[in-house]
Every structure is written in structure tokens, then in C-alpha cells.
PQR file of N, CA, C, O and H, with PARSE charges and radii, in Angstrom:
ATOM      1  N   UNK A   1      -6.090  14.015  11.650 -0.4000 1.5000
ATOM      2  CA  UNK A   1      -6.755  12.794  11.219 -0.0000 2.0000
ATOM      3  C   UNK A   1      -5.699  11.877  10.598  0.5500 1.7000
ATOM      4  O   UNK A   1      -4.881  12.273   9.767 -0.5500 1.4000
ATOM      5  N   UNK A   2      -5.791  10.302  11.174 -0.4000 1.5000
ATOM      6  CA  UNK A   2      -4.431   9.604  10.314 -0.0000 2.0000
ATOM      7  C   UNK A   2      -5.339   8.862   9.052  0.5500 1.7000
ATOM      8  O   UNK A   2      -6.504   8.681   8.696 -0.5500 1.4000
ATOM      9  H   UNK A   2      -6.456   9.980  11.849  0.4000 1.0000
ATOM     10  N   UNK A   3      -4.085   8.605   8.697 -0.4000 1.5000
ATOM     11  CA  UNK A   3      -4.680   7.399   7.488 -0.0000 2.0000
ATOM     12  C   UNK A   3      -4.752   6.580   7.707  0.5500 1.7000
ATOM     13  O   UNK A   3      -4.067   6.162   8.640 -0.5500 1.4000
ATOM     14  H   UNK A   3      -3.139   8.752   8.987  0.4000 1.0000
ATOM     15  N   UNK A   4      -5.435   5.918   7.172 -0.4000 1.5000
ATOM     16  CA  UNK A   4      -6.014   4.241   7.139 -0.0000 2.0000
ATOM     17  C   UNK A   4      -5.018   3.707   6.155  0.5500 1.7000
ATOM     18  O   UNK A   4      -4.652   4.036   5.027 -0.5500 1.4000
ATOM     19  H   UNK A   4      -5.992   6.258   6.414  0.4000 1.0000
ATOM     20  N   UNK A   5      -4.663   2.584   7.163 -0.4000 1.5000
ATOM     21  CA  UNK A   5      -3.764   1.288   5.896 -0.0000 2.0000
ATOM     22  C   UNK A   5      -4.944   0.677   5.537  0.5500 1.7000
ATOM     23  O   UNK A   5      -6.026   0.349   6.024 -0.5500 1.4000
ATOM     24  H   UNK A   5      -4.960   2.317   8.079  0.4000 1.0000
ATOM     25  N   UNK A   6      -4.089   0.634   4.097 -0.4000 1.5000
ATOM     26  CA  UNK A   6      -5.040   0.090   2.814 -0.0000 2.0000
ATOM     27  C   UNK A   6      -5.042  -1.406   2.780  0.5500 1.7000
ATOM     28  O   UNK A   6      -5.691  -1.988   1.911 -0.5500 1.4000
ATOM     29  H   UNK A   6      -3.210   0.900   3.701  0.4000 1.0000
ATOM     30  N   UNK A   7      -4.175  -2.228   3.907 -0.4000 1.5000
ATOM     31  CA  UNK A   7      -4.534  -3.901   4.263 -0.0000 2.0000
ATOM     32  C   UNK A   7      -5.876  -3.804   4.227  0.5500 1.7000
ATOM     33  O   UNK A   7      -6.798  -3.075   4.593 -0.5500 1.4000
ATOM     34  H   UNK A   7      -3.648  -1.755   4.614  0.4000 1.0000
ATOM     35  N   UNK A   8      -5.590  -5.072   3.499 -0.4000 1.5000
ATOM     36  CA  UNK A   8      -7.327  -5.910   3.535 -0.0000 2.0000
ATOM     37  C   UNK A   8      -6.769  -7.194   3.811  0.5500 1.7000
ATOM     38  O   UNK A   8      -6.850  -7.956   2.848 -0.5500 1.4000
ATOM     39  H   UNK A   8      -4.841  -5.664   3.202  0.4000 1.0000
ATOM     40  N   UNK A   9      -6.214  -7.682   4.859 -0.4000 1.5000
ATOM     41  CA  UNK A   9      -6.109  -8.758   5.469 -0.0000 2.0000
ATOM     42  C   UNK A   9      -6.017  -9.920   4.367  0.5500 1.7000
ATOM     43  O   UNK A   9      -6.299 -11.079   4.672 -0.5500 1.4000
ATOM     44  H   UNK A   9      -6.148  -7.063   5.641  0.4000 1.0000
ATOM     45  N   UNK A  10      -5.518  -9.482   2.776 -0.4000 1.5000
ATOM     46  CA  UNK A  10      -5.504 -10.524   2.316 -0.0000 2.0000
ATOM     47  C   UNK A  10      -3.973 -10.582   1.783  0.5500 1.7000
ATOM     48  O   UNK A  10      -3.953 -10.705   0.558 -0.5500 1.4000
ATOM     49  H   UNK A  10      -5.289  -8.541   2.528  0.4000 1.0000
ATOM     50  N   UNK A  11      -2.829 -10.533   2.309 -0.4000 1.5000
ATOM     51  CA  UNK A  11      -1.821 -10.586   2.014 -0.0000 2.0000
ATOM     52  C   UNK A  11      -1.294 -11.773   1.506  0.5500 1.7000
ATOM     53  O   UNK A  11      -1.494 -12.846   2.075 -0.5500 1.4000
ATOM     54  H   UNK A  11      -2.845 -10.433   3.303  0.4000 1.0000
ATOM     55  N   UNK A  12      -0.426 -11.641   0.152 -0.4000 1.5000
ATOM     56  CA  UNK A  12      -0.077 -12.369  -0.635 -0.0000 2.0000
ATOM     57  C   UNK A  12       1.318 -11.652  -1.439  0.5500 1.7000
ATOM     58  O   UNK A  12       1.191 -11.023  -2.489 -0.5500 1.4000
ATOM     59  H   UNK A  12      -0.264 -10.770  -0.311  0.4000 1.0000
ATOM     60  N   UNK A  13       2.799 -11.890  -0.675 -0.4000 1.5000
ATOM     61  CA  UNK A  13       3.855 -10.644  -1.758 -0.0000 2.0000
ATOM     62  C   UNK A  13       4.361 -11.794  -2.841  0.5500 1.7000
ATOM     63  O   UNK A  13       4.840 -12.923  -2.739 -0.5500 1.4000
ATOM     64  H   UNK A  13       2.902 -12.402   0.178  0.4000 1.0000
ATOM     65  N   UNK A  14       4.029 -10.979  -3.850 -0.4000 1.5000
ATOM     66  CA  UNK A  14       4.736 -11.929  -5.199 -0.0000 2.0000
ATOM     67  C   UNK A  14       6.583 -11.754  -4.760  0.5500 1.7000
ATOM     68  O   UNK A  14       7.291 -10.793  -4.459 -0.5500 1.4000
ATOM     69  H   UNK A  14       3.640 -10.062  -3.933  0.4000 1.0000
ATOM     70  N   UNK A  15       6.811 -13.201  -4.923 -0.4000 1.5000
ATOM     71  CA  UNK A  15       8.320 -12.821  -4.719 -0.0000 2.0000
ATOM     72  C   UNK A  15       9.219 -12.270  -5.753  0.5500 1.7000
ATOM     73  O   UNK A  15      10.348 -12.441  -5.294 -0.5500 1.4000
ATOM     74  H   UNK A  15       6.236 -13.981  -5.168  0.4000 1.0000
ATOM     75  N   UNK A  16       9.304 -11.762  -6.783 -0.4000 1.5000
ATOM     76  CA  UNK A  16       9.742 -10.913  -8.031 -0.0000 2.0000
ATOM     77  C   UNK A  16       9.288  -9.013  -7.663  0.5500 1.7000
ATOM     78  O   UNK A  16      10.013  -8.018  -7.635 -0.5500 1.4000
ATOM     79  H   UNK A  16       8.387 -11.623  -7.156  0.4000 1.0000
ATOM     80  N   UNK A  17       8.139  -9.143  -7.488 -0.4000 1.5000
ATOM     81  CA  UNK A  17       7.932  -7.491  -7.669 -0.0000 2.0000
ATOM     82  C   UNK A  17       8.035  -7.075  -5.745  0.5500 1.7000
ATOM     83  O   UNK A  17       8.487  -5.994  -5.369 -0.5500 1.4000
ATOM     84  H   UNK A  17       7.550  -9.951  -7.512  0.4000 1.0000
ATOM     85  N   UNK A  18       7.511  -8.193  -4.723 -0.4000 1.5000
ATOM     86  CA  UNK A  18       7.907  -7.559  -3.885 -0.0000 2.0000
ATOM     87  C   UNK A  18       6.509  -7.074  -3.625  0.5500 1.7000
ATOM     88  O   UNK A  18       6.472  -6.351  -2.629 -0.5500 1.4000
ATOM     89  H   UNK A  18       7.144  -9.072  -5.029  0.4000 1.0000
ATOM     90  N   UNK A  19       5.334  -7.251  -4.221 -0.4000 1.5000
ATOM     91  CA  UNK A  19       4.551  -6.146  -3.966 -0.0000 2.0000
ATOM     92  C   UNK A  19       3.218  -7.324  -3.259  0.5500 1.7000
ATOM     93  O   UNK A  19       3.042  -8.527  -3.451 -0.5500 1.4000
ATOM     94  H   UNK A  19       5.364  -7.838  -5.029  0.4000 1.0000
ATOM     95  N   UNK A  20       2.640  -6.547  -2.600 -0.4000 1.5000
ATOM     96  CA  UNK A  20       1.476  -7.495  -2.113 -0.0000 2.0000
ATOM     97  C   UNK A  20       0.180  -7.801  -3.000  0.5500 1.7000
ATOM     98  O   UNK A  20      -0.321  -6.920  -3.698 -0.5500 1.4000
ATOM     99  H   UNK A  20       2.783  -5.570  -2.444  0.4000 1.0000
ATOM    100  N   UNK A  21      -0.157  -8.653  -2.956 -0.4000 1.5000
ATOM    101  CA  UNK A  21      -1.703  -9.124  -4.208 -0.0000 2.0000
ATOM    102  C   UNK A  21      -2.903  -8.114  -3.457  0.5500 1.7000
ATOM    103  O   UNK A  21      -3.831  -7.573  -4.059 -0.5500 1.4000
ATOM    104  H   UNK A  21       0.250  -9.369  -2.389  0.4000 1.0000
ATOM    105  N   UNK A  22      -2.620  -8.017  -1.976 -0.4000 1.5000
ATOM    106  CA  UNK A  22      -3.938  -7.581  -1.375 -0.0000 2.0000
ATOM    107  C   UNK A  22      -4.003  -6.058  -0.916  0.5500 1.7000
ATOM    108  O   UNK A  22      -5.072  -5.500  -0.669 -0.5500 1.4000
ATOM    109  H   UNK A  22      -1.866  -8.456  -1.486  0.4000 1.0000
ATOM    110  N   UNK A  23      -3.218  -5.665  -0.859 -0.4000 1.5000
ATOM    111  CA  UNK A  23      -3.034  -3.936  -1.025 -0.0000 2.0000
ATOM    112  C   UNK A  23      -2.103  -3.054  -1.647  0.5500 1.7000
ATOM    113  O   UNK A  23      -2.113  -1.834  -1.483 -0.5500 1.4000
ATOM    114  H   UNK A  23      -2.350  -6.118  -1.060  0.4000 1.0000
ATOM    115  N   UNK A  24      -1.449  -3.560  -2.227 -0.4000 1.5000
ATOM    116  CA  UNK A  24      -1.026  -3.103  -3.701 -0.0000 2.0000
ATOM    117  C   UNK A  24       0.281  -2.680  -2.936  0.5500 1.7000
ATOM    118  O   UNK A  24       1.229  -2.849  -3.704 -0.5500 1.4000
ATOM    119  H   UNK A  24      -1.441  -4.551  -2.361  0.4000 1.0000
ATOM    120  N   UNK A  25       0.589  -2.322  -2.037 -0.4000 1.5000
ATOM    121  CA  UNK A  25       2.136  -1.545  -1.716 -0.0000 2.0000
ATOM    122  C   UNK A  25       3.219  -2.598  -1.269  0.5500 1.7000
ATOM    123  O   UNK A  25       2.983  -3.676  -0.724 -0.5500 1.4000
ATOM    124  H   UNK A  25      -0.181  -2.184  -1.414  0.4000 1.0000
ATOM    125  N   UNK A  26       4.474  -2.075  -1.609 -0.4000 1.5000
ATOM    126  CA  UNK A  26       5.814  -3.052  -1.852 -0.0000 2.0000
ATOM    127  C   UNK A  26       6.217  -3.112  -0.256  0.5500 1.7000
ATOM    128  O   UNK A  26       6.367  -2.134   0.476 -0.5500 1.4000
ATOM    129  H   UNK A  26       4.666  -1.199  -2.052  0.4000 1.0000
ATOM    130  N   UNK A  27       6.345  -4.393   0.077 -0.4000 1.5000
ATOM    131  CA  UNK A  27       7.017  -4.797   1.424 -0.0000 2.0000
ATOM    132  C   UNK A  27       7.850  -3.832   1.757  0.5500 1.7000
ATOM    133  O   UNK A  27       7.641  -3.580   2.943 -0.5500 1.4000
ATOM    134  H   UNK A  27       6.223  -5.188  -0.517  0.4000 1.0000
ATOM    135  N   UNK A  28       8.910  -2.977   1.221 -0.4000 1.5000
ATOM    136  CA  UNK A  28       9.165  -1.276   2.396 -0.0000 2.0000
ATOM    137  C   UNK A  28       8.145  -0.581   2.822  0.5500 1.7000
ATOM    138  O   UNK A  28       8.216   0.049   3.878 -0.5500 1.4000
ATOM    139  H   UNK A  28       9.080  -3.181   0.257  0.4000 1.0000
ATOM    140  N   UNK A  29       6.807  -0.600   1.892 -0.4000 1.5000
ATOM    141  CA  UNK A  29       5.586   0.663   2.076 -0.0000 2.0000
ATOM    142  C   UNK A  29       5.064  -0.233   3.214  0.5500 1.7000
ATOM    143  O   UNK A  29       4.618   0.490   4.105 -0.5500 1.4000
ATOM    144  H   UNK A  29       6.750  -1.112   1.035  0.4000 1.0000
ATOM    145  N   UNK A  30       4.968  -1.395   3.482 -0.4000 1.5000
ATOM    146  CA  UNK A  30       4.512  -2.063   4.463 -0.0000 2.0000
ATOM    147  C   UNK A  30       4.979  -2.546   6.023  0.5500 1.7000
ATOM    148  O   UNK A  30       4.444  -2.949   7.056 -0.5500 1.4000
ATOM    149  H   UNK A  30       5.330  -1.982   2.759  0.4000 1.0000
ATOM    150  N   UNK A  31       6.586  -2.177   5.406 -0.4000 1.5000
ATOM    151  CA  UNK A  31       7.290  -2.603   6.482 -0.0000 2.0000
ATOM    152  C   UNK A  31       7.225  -0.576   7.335  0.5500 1.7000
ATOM    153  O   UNK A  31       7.042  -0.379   8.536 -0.5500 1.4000
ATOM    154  H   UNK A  31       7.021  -1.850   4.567  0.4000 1.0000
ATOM    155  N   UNK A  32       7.384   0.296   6.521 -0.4000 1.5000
ATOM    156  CA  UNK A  32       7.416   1.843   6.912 -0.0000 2.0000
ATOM    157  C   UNK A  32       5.861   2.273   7.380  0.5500 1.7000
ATOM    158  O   UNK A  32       5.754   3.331   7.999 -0.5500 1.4000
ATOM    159  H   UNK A  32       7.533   0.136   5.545  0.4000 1.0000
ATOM    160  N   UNK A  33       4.987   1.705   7.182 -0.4000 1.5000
ATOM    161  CA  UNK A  33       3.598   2.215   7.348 -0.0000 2.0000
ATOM    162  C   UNK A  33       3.510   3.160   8.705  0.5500 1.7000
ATOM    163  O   UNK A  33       3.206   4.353   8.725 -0.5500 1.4000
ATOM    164  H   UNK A  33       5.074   0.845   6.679  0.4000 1.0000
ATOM    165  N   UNK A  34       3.770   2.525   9.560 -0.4000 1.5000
ATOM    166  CA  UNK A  34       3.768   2.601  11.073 -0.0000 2.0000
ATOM    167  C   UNK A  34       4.701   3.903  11.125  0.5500 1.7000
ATOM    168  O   UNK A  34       4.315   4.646  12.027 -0.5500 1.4000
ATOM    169  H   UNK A  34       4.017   1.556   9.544  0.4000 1.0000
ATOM    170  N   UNK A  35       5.792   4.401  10.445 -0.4000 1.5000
ATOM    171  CA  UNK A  35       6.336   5.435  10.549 -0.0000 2.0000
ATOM    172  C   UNK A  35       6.584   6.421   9.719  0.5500 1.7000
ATOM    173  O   UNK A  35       7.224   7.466   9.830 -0.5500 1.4000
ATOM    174  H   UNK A  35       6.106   3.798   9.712  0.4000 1.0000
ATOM    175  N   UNK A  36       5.885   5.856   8.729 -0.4000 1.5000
ATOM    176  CA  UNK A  36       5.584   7.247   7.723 -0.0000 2.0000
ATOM    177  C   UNK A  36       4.317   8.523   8.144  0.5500 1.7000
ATOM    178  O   UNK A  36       3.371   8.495   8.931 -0.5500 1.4000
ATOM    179  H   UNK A  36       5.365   5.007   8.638  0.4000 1.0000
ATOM    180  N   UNK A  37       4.876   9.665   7.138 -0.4000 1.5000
ATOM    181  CA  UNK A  37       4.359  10.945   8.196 -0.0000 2.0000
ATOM    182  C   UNK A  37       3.003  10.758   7.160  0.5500 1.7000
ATOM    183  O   UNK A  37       3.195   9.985   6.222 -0.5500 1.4000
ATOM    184  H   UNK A  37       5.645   9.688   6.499  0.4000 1.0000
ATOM    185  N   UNK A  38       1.777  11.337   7.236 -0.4000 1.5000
ATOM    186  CA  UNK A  38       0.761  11.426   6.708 -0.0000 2.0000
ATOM    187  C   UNK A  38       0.597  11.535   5.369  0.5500 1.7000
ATOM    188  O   UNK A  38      -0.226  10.902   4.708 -0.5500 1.4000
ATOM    189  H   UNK A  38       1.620  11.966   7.998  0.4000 1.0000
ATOM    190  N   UNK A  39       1.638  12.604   4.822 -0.4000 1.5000
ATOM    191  CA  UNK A  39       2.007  12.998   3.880 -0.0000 2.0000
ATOM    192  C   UNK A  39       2.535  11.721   2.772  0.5500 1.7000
ATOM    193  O   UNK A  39       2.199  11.409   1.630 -0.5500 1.4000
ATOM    194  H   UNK A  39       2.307  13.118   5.358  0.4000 1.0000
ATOM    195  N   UNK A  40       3.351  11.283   3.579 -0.4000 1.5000
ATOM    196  CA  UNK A  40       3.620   9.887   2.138 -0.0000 2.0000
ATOM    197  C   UNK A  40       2.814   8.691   2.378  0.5500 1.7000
ATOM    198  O   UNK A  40       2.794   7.836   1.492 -0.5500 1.4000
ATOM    199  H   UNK A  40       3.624  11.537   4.507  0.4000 1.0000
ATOM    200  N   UNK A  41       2.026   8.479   3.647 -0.4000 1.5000
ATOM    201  CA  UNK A  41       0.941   7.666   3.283 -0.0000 2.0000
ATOM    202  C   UNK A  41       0.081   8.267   2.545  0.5500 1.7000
ATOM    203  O   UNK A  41       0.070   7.298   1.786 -0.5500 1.4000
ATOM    204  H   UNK A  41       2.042   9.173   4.366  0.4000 1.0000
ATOM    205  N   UNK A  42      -0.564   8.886   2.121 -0.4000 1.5000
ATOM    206  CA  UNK A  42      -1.613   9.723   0.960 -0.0000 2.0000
ATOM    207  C   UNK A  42      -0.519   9.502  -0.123  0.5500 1.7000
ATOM    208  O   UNK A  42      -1.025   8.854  -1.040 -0.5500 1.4000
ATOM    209  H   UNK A  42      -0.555   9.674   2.738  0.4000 1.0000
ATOM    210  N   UNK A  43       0.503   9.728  -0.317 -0.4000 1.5000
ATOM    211  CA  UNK A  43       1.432   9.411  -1.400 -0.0000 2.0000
ATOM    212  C   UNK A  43       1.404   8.136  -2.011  0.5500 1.7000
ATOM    213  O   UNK A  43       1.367   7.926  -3.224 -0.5500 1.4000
ATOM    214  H   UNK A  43       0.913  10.254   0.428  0.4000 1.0000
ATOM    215  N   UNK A  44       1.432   6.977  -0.760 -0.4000 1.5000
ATOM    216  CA  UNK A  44       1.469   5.611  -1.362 -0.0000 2.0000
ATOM    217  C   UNK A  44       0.251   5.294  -1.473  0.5500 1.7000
ATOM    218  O   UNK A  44       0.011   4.105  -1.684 -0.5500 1.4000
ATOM    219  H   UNK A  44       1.463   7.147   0.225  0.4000 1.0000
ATOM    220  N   UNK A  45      -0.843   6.224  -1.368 -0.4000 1.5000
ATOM    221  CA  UNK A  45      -2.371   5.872  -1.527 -0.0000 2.0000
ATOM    222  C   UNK A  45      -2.784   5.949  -3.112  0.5500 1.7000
ATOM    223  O   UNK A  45      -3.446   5.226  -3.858 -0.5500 1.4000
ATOM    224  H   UNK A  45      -0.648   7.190  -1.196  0.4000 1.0000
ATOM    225  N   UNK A  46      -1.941   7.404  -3.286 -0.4000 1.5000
ATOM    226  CA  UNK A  46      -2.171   7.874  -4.658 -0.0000 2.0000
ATOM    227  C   UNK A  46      -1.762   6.925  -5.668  0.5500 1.7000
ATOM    228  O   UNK A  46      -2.426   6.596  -6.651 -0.5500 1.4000
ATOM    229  H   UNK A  46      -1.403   7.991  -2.681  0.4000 1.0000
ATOM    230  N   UNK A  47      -0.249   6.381  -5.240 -0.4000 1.5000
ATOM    231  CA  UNK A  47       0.261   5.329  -6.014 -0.0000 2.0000
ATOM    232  C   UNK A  47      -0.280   4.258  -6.459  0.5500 1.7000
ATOM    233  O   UNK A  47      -0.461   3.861  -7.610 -0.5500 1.4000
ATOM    234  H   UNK A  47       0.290   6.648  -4.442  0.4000 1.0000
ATOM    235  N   UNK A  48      -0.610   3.668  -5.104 -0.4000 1.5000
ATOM    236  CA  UNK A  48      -1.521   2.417  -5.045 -0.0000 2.0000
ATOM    237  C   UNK A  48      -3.006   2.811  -6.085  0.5500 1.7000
ATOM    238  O   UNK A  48      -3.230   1.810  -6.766 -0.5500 1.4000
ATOM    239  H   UNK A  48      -0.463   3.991  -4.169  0.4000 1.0000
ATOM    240  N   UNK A  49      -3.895   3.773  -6.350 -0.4000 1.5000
ATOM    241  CA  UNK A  49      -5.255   4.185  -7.022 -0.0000 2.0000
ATOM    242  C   UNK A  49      -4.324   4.597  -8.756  0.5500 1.7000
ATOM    243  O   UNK A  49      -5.050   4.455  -9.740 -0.5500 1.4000
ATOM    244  H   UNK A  49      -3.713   4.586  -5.797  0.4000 1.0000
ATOM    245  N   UNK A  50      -3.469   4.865  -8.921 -0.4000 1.5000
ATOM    246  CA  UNK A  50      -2.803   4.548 -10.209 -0.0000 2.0000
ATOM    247  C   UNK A  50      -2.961   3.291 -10.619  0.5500 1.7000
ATOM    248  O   UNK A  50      -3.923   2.810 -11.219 -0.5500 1.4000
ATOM    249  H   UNK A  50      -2.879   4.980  -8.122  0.4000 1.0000
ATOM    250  N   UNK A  51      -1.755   2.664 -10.192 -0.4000 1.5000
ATOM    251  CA  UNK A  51      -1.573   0.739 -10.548 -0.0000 2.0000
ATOM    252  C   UNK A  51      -3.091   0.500 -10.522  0.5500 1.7000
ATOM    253  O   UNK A  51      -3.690   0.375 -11.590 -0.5500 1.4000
ATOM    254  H   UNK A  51      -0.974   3.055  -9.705  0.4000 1.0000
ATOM    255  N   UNK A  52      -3.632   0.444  -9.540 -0.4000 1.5000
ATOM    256  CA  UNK A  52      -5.138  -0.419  -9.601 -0.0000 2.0000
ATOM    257  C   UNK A  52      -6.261   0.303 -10.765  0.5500 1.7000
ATOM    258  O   UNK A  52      -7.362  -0.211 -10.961 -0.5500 1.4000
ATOM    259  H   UNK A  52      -3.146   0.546  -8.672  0.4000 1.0000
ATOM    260  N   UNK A  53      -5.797   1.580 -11.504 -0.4000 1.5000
ATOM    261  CA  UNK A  53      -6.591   2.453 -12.327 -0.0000 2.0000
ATOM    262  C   UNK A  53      -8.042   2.793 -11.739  0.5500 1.7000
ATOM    263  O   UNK A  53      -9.041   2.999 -12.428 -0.5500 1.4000
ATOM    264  H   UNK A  53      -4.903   1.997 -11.345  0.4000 1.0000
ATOM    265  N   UNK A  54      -7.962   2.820 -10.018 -0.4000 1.5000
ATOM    266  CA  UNK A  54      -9.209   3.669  -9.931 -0.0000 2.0000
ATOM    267  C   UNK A  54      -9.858   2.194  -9.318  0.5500 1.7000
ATOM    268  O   UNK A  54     -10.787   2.504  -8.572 -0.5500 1.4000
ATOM    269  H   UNK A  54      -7.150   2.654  -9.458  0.4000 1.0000
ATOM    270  N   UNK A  55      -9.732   1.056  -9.358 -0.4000 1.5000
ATOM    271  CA  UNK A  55     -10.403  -0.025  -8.296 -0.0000 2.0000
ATOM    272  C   UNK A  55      -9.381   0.157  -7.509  0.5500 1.7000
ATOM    273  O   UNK A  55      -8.181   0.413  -7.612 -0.5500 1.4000
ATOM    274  H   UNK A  55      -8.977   0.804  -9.964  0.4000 1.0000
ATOM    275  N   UNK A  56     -10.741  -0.186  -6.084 -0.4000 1.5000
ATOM    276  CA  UNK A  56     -10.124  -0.355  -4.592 -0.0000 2.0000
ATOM    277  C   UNK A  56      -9.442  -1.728  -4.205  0.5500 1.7000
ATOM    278  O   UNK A  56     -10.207  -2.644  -3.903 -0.5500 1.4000
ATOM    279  H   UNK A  56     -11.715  -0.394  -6.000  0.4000 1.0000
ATOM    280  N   UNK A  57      -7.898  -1.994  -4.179 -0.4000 1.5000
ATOM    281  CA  UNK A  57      -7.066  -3.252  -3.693 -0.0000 2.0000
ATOM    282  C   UNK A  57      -8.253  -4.005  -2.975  0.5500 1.7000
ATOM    283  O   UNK A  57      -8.054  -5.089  -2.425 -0.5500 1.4000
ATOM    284  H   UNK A  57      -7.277  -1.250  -4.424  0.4000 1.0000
TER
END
């Protein structure tokens, strides 16, 4: 079973942190999505449900 990218089609990267307004992961996690193994997407999932404290991006 793969993972689902956490885009919500509302992309916005602050230019300082690098990170997107609309799914929380940093332009590498976005630019790697497509070739990361399952394992560190659930990783950058976990990450992403930290920062947001439990709301969904």
C-alpha cells in the first residue's frame, strides 16, 4: 500500500523556512516525494502531525 502525499493543492513556500503553507513539508520533502521509500514518507508524515500538533495541513 503507498502513501498518500499530504498536498492539498494549496501550495504556498515561505521563502526563509523553505517550507510550504499547504502541506507542511520543506521543498526537498517535496521535491523527493516521488522517490522516497514508504518508510520516510510515514516519517515526513509523522513530522509534518508534530509541527501542525495533531491538525491536518
Amino acid at each position: 500500500m503507498s502513501v498518500e502525499s499530504p498536498c492539498r493543492k494549496l501550495c504556498a513556500l515561505d521563502p526563509v523556512t523553505r517550507v510550504c503553507a499547504g502541506c507542511l513539508r520543506t521543498l526537498d520533502e517535496i521535491a523527493r516525494w516521488g522517490r522516497m521509500s514508504d518508510k520516510e514518507k510515514r516519517d515526513v508524515l509523522r513530522r509534518i502531525e508534530s509541527v501542525a500538533g495533531g491538525v491536518e495541513p
